[in-house]
Each structure stands twice: as structure tokens, then as C-alpha cells.
N, C-alpha and C positions, 0 to 999 in steps of 0.2 A: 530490660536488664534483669540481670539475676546476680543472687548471693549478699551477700555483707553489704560491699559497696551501692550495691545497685536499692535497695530499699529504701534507704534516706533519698536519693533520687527520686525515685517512683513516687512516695509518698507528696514531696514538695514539688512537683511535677501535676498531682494532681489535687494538690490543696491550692495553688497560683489555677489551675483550669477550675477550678470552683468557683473561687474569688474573682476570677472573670467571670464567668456565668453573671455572676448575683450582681456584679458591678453595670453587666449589660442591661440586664434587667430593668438595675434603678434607674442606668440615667434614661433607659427607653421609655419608665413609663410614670417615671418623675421628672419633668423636666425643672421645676423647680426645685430638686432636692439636694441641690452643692451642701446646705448646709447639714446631711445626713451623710453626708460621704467623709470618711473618718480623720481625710487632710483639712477640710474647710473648717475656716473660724465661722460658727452659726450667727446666724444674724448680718454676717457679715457684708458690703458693699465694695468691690472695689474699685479705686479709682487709678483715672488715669489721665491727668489732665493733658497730657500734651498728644494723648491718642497713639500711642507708637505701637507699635507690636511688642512683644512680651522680649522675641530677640534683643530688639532695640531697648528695652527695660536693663537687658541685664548685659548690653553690649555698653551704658551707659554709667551703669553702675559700677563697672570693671574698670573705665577709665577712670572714673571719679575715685575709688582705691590707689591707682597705679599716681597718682597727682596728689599725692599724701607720702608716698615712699621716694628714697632715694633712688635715682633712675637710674636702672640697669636693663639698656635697651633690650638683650638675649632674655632677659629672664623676663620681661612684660610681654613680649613677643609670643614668647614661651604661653605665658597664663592666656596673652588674647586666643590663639590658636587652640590651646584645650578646651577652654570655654566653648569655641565655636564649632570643635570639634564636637563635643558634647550635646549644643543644640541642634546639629545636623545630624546627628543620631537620632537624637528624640523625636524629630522629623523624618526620619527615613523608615523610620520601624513602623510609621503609618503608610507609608508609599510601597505596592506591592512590586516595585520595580527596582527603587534608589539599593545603595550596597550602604551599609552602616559601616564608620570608619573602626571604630574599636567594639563598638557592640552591635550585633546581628539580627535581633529579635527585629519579629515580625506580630504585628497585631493589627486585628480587626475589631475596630469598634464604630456604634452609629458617632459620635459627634467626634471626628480627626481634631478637629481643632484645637477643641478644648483639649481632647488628652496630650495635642504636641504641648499645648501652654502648660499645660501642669508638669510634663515629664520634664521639658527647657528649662523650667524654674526651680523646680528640684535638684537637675543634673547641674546649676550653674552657682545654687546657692551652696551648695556640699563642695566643692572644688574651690569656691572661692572664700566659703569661711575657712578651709585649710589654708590655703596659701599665700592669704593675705593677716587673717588674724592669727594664724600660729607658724608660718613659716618665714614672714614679714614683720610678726610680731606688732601691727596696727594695731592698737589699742582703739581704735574706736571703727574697725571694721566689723566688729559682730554686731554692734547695735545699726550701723546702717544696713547691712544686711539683713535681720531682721527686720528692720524697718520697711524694706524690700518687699518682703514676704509679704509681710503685714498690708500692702496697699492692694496687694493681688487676695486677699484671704487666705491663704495658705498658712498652714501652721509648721513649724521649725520643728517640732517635737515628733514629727511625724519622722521618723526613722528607718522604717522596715525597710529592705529587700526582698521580702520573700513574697507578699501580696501582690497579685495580679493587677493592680491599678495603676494606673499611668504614675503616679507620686511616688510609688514602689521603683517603679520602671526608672522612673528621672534618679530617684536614688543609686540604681543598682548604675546607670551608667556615670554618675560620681563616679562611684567607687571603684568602675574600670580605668578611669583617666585618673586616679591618685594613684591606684595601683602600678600602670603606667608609668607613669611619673616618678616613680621607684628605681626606676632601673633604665628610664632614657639616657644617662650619661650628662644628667644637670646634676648631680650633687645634689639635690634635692634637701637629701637628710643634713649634708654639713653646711647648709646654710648657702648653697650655690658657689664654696670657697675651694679652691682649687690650689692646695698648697706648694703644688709639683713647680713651678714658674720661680725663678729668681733674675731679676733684672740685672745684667752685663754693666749695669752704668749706676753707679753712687746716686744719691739723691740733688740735683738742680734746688739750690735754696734760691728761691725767685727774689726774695728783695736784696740778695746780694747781686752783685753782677758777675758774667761769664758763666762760662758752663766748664766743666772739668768732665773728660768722658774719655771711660778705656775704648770706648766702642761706637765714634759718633755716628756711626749706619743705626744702632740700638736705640731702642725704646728709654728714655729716661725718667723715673719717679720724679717728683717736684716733692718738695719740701717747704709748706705755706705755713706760717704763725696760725692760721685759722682753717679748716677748712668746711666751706660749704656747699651743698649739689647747685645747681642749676635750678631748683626750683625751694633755694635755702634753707635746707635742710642742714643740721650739723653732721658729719662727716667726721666719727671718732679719729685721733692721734692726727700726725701733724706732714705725717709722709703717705703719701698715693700707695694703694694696694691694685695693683694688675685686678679688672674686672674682666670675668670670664675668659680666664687663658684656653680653659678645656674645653670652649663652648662648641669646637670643629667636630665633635666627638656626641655632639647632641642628635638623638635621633630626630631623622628631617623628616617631610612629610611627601616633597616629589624628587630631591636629592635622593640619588644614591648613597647611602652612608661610605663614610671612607676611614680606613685603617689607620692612616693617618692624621686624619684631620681637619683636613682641605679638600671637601666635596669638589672644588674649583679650582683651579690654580691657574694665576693670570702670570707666573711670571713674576721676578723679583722687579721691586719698585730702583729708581735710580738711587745708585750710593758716592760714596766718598772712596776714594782710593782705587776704584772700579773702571771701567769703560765706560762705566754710564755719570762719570765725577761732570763731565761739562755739563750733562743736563738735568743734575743732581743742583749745581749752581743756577743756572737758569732759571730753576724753579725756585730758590730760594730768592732769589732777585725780583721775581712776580710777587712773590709773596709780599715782602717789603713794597715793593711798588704798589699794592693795592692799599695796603697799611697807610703808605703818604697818601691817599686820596679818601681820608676819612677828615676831609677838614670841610666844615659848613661855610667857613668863610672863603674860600678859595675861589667863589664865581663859578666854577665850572656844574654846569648845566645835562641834563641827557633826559630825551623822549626814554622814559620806560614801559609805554605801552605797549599791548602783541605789534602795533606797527612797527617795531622797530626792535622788540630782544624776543627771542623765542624761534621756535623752527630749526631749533641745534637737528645734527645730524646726531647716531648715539655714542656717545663717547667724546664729545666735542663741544665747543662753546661759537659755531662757525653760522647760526642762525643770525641771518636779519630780521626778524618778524614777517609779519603778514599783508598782503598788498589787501584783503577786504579779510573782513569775519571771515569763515570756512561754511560758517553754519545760516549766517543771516546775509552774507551777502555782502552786506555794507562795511564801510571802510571805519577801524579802528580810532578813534579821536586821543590825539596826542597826549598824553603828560607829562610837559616837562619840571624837574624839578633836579634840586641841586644834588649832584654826583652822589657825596658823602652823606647825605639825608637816605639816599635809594639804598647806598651800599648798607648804611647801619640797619636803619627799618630792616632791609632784608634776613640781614644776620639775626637780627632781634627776634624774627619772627619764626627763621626756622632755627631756632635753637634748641628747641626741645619741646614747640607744641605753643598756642596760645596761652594753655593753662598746663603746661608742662607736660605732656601726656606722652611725651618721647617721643622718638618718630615713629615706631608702629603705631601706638596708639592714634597722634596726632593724623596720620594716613584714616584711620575709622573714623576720625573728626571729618575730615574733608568726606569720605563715601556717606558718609551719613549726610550731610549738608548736598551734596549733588542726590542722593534718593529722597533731599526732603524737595526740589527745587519746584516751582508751581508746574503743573504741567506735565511733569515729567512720568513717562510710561514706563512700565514694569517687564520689560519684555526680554528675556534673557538674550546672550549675545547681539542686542537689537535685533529679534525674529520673533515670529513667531505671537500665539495671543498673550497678552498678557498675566502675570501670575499675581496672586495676591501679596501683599507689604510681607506677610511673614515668611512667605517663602523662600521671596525677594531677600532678605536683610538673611535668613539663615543657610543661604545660598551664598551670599556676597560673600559674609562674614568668613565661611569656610573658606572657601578661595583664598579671600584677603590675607588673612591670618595665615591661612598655608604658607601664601607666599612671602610676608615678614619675616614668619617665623623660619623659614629657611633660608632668609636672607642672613640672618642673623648667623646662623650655620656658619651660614658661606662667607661670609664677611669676618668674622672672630677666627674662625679656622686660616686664613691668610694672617689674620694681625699678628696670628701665634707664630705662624711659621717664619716670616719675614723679619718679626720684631721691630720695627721699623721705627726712625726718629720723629719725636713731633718738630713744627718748627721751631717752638721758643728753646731747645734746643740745638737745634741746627744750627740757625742764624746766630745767636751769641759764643755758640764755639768758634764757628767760624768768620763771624767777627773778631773774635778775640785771637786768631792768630795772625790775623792781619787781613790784606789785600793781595790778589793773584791774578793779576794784571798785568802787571810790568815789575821785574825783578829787578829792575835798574832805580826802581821809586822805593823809596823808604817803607817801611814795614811791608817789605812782603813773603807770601808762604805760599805756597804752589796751592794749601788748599783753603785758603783766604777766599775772604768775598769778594767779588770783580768787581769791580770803580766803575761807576754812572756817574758824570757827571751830573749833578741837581739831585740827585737820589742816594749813590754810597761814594762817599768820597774820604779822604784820610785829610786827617786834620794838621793844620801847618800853621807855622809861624804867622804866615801871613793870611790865612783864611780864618786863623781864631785873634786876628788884632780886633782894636774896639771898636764894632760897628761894621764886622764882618760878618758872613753866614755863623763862622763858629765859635762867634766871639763868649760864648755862655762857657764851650768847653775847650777853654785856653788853658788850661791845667792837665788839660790831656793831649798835647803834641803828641803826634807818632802812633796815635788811635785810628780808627775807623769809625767815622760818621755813618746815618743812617737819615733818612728824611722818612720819620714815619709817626703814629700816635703816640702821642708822648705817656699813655698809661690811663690808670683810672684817676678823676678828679679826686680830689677831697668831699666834693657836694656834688653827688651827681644830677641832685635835682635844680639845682641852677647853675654849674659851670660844666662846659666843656670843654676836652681838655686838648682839642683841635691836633696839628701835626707841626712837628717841628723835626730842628735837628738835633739826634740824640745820640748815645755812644750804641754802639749794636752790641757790643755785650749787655744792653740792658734794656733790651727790646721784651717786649710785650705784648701779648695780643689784644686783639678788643676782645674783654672779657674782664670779670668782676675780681678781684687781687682773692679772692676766697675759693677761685674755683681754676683760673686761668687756661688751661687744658684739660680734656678728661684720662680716666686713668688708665689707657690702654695703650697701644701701640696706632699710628697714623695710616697704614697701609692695608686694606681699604677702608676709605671713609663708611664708616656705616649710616648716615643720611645719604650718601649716595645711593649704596644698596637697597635701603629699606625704600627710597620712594621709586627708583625706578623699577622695583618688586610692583609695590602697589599699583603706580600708573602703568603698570604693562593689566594687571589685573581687572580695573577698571575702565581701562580699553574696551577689553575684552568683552566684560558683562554686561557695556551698555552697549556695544558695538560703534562705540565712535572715541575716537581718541581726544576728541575736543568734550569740554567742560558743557554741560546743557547751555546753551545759546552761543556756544562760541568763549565765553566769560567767565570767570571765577575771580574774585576778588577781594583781599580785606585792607582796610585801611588803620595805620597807626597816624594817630592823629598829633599834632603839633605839640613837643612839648612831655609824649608818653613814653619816650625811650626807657630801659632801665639802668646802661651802663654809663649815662652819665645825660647830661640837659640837651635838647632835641625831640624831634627834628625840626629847622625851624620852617616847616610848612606842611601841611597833611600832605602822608606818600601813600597812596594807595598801591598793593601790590595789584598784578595782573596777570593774567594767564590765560591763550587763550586755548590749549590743551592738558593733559595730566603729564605727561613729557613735560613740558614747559617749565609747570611747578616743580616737577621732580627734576630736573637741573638746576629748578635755580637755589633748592634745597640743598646741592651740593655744592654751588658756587659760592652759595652763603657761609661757607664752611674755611673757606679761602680769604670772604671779607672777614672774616672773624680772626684771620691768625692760626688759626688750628689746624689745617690742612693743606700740602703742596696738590697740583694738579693733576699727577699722576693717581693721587690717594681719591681725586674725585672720577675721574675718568673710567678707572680701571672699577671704582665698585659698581657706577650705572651700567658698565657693561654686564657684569656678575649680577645685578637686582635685573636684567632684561630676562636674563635666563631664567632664573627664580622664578620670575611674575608671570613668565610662560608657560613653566613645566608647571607648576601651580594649578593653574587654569586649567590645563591639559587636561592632569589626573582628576581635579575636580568632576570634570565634565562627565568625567567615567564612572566616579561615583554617583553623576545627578542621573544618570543612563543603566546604571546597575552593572557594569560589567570592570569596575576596578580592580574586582575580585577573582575576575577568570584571567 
């Protein structure tokens, strides 16, 4: 190059070919000289007790932030996939073949290893002290990021770009994924707030009863005295803010971006007033019906081992389980336990991650736990020789996160467009104009909730006499019953608050009176999308769609519930594929109250897509030709 422009080039072009020379030199002919190299703390040791790879250092790390802030699934999504973006770069720039996702650079040096470890750790700690301590504002995210640093030797102060050394290198690709980050279409700078969104329908004040709504197909705010996250956090002011209305509008990573929104479109969910009002009811009917079967004392019983739930087709709840293991041969051993003990544990546990990690994250929890399993081989799509843990984990991690994070895409781009009703809306409006049944019975409204007998029925003279089913709501003649959880205890740690008969304008979900729904629109569930992303993904990468041995499992023990006293016997969850757990991730969405079954159906069909083009493109980057 020549002129003006070109000599600041030229110059820093061959001051970075210098600084490599001298860098090759030392570690060629010092090999114990890290602490001469101007990123290392001298003297320094570092440790690593659990032995992970450096990936897994800072894939660990990022969870451990994301489970301190208020959960906002697109925007964790968001940070997992950068991150992982970032350490497959710093990975790829040593492989003369892979294509690098945002940064291109290619390097030759004697020890690959060390320089991925050093450039991964730099590229992860830059990226995540921005957007956890000053775009998250965590107040105690630099000191464990530092802290990070500190057990690897590496020092924090080391800031350059321009230096030829892998720290330089991990730097400069920071700085391409904030850059990035600038102009994806997250909002980034105003805080991920998307002011454009104003909600069709007044605020749902939850401890009053009914619902008041110009637009019962529409998404409705809720209005709580308190409000807390899912992993109780406080939640400024007292009315729900739409999280990520814009998120359709996020640059995806194997989606196609879309002008509008909606990389995917499945299709409007069932509404009210529509062709689709009977199975707009129906589904609010299931929903209530799963609600009455949260009761511990009721006797009723169910095998929930892979012998008997799992093997869904996708889109469906139509599996009987498995006549032997897939993987061992042998025949599944039963667990039975009480209905409502299954149904809670389940909800409880995919609600947002064992230790709140969301569902992306908590999907990294599970791939991390199947790469930790004894025995388990390293061998990409199940072929081929096997590759070493770092490869492995910054291989997965990009995949994985690709396909989250454009779950999230695809799943928020639908919630926008559709705006869709949650239940605890649905059901108490349309409880509250009556029953649509029979217009020849009292209270009724064409778009009322249909009469079950034992389940929704209208309350009479004679059924609230004393010592009748509705004898509690004898003040409310000419109402609409409901047979379902009567709400949250007073003490969740020693009552529970079982299922009864209640008025349906003042139904509830199982959920904590501080958080009750989250703040978004119901259509598509995003635990549907994000796991059936991931388990398409982890199919793929270990080549079998079954969990190592057949098995995956954690158990809530007797008694460890949060939303109120239970269960009363340890429920081990089971699974004997990633399919498996990623439906019942979505089903648990349904025992929770949150979601009708269209909102879970329709998003594992959108997370199958995801979790495939995902992998797809991955592959072409692991292959070098993403880029032609």
C-alpha cells in the first residue's frame, strides 16, 4: 500500500510481524519463560482444580454471571453465543483450515495450545467485563472476572491490540464481537429496551380477580404489589415491561435475517372470536385440567420412567416410552410416584435452570454434564478419531449457542408479531363472562369457558349448599367454578396448598404471587424453542440422540419444592434421549400455568430448525468453507 493511508498500515503490519518473530523465538527457546511474556503474572502457578479446559473455564464462568442478573433469555443467549463465538475464533486462527466467525486471522506458532488458551481468555474476559459489569451493571462481575484471570496467570492490564501475541490477538477479537454488538439490532447501548411495543390490554392486577381486556387474543401486563425474577431478583415498579419485543430483528447466526421480524413464521396461534375460538377453548380447558391434578393427596399415581413417557414424535406429546434402553439393551425400571409430585418437580426444575441459568444457559449445564460423563468419547458427529476436550467444548459451545441464540430470534420474532394471550389471562376473562355450553343454562356467553363436569362447572344454589362441592363459594351463585390449585401457600415450606374449587376469575398459576407469568407474549413458548435448538444440536455432535447410556437424570428430593411444601417422595426426573428432556422442558410450561399447547408445540417445531441449520453452518465453519 501506498500514500497517507497506507503507512500507518505498513508500519503496524510490521511492528505485530516483528513481535511475532521475538514471541516465536521465546517460547521456542524458553520454554519455561510464561513468566517473561509481558501478559503473565511472574512467579505465577496456575490452577485448575476441576481440570476443564480453558473453554469450559469461561463457559462456566458466564453461567455463573448470567445466575446473578434478572433473566432475559434473548439477551444470555445473546452473551452465550458471542463468547463462544469468540473462543472459536481464537481457535480457528491456529487451524490452517477452520473459517473464523468474525475474525479471520491466521497464525503459525510452535505451542497451538497455549496460544488458543491465552487468545480464548482474553477474547472472553473483554466481552464479558463489558456486558456483564457495565451493560448489566453486576457490581461484583469484575472482581470475579478478575478473579478468573488471576487462576489462569494472566493479567487484566494487559490491553493492547496491536502486539503480535496471542493476548493481543484474544484482545483484538473482544473487541470485534463488541463492536459487533453495536449494531446487531440488540439495543445494546439502551439497555436491550425496546421502547417501540405498547401493550393492547391494561394492566391484569393479579390479587384482584378477572381480567378486563380490549383485546383477549393480546398479550396482557400483570400488575403485582412486588415484583420478583425467577431466580428473586427485585424487579423495579409494579407493572411488567414487554422483554425483547425487538429481539426478531437480532442478527442470527444460521437464520436468515428477516425484514420483519420473523425468521419463521408458524402461523397464528388459536384465538378468540376466530375459527380457531373452539380450539382456542380446548386448550384453555387442558390447561385448567392439568392445574386440578397438582394435588399430592389425590392418590393418583404414574410410571415416569423412559418405560413409559418419552418417544414424543416432534411436535407432539404421543410417546409411550421405551420397550428396552436404546443404548444398553435392557429394560427401563419403573418409578412410580404420585401424579402431582411428577407434575411440580418437573415444572420446578425446568423453570429456569437448577441454579437459574435460563434455558440457554441451563441447555450448556446439561452439554457440559453429558462431555463430563465417564467414558464418554470425543468424537465429533460420533465419527471419526477422537479430538481433544478443548476442541471438543469450543466446537460444542459454538454450535450450541448458535443454535440458542437463534432460537431466541425465532421464538421473540413470533411473540412480537402474534402478541399472544398468556393463560392467567385467558382463563379469568373467560371465566368471568361466563359458560358457553349451553345457552339455555344460566350464565352463559358464547365465548365463556365450556362446563366439565368435576373440572369447570357454574355454581348453583344447590351445588354451593352446606356440604356441597361449592359450598365455600355460596356467595357467588351464577359464577363459574374451576377445579384447580388453589394459589400460593402462606408457608411454602410446610403447607401446600393442594387443589380445590375456585372461582376462575381468580385462577392462578403454579408460580410464586411475585413473578406469576413472565413478561412477554405466550406464543411461542421459548423453553420449547431453546431445548429442542439444543437437543437437535447435541444429537448431532455426539451422533446419537440418546443421553450417554441411554440415561440422564436429576432428582428433587422430598420436601425441596420452592413454590410451596413437597414433594412428598423423591421424583427423580428421567430421560432417555435429548428430545425427551426437551419436551418435557416444554410440557413443564403447561404444568406451570404459563403456557397453552399450541405455544409448546409450535416452538419445538421452530428450536428443530434452529438446532439443525445450527449445526449445518457450524460444520462448514469446522471444514473452512462457511465463507465461500
Amino acid at each position: 500500500m501506498t500514500g497517507a493511508m497506507g503507512r500507518p498500515t505498513v508500519r503496524r503490519g510490521l511492528r505485530r510481524l516483528a513481535l511475532a518473530m521475538c514471541w516465536l523465538l521465546l517460547v521456542a527457546t524458553l520454554p519455561s519463560c510464561g513468566a517473561q511474556l509481558p501478559y503473565v503474572v511472574a512467579g505465577c502457578t496456575p490452577t485448575n482444580p476441576n481440570g476443564w479446559s480453558v473453554a469450559r473455564i469461561w463457559n462456566e464462568q458466564l453461567l455463573n454471571l448470567i445466575r446473578q442478573v434478572v433473566p432475559a433469555p434473548g439477551v444470555h443467549a445473546r452473551n452465550l453465543f458471542h463468547v463462544s463465538a469468540a473462543m472459536w475464533d481464537a481457535w480457528a486462527a491456529y487451524d490452517p483450515q477452520a473459517d473464523g466467525y468474525l475474525v479471520h486471522e491466521k497464525h503459525a506458532v510452535p505451542d497451538a495450545k497455549l496460544a488458543r488458551e491465552t487468545a480464548i481468555s482474553y477474547a472472553a474476559y473483554r466481552i464479558l467485563l463489558w456486558r456483564y459489569a457495565t451493560v448489566a451493571d453486576l457490581q461484583t462481575a469484575s472482581a470475579e472476572l478478575d478473579a478468573t484471570m488471576a487462576s489462569l496467570c494472566l493479567k487484566t492490564d494487559y490491553t493492547t491490540t496491536e502486539a503480535a501475541d496471542a493476548a493481543a490477538f484474544g484482545n483484538r477479537i473482544g473487541e470485534a464481537v463488541l463492536v459487533f454488538g453495536r449494531t446487531d439490532g440488540a439495543l445494546e447501548d439502551e439497555r436491550y429496551v425496546d421502547s417501540s411495543y405498547h401493550p393492547k390490554n391494561e394492566p391484569l392486577i393479579v390479587v384482584e380477580p378477572g381480567a378486563t381486556m380490549a383485546d383477549p387474543n393480546s398479550w396482557q401486563p400483570l400488575a403485582l404489589d412486588r415484583q420478583l425474577s425467577q431466580n428473586n431478583l427485585p424487579i423495579p415498579g409494579k407493572v411488567q415491561t414487554y422483554i425483547g419485543p425487538h429481539w426478531g430483528h437480532v442478527t442470527p447466526f444460521a437464520l436468515l435475517p428477516s425484514e420483519t421480524g420473523v425468521p419463521i413464521d408458524p402461523g397464528a396461534p388459536p384465538r378468540l372470536h376466530q375459527p380457531t375460538n373452539t380450539e382456542f377453548k380446548r386448550q384453555a380447558v387442558e390447561l385448567i385440567r392439568f392445574s386440578s391434578q397438582l394435588d399430592p393427596v389425590d392418590g393418583v399415581t404414574a410410571d415416569i420412567s423412559p418405560a413409559s413417557v418419552g418417544n414424543n414424535g416432534l411436535g407432539a406429546n404421543d410417546g409411550h416410552g421405551y420397550d428396552v434402553n436404546p443404548v444398553t439393551g435392557q429394560p427401563y425400571a419403573q418409578q412410580v410416584v404420585p401424579r402431582a409430585d411428577f407434575q411440580r418437580a418437573l415444572a420446578e426444575f425446568w423453570a429456569d435452570g437448577p441454579k437459574s441459568e435460563t434455558p440457554p444457559g441451563h441447555w450448556n449445564v446439561v452439554a457440559n454434564e453429558v462431555s463430563d460423563s465417564p467414558g464418554f468419547v470425543f468424537r465429533l458427529a460420533g465419527q471419526g478419531p477422537a479430538v481433544g476436550r478443548l476442541e471438543w467444548d469450543v466446537k460444542m459451545y459454538f454450535a450450541l449457542n448458535g443454535a440458542v441464540h437463534d432460537a431466541a430470534i425465532a421464538a421473540w420474532g413470533v411473540k412480537r408479531q402474534y402478541d399472544s394471550v398468556r393463560p392467567i389471562s385467558m382463563i379469568r376473562y373467560m371465566g368471568g363472562l361466563g359458560q358457553s355450553s349451553d345457552p339455555s343454562l344460566p350464565s352463559y356467553h358464547p365465548d365463556g369457558l365450556p362446563l366439565e363436569p368435576g373440572l369447570i362447572e357454574a355454581i348453583t344454589p344447590e351445588s354451593s349448599a352446606a356440604g356441597e362441592r361449592h359450598a365455600a363459594l355460596a356467595d357467588r351463585v351464577g359464577e363459574i367454578a374451576i377445579r384447580a390449585w388453589r394459589g400460593f401457600p402462606v408457608d411454602p415450606e410446610t403447607e401446600a396448598s393442594g387443589v380445590g374449587w375456585i372461582r376462575a376469575v381468580a385462577w392462578l398459576p403454579y408460580q410464586r404471587p411475585t413473578f406469576v407469568t413472565p413478561a412477554f407474549a405466550g406464543y411461542v413458548s421459548g423453553h420449547s424453542t431453546f431445548s429442542r435448538a439444543a437437543a437437535e444440536v447435541l444429537t448431532a455432535i455426539t451422533g446419537s440422540q440418546y443421553f450417554p447410556g441411554g440415561l440422564s437424570e436429576w432428582t428433587t428430593p422430598a420436601g425441596e419444592l420452592l413454590h410451596e411444601e413437597g414433594p412428598t417422595t423423591d421424583v427423580t426426573l428421567q430421560w432417555a434421549s435429548y428430545y425427551d428432556a426437551a419436551d418435557q422442558a416444554g410440557v413443564s410450561r403447561l404444568y406451570m400455568g404459563i403456557h397453552i399447547s399450541a405455544d409448546d408445540f409450535e416452538g419445538r417445531k421452530i428450536g428443530a430448525q434452529c438446532g439443525i441449520e445450527a449445526w449445518t453452518l457450524a460444520r462448514r465453519y469446522f471444514a473452512g468453507s462457511a465463507r465461500s
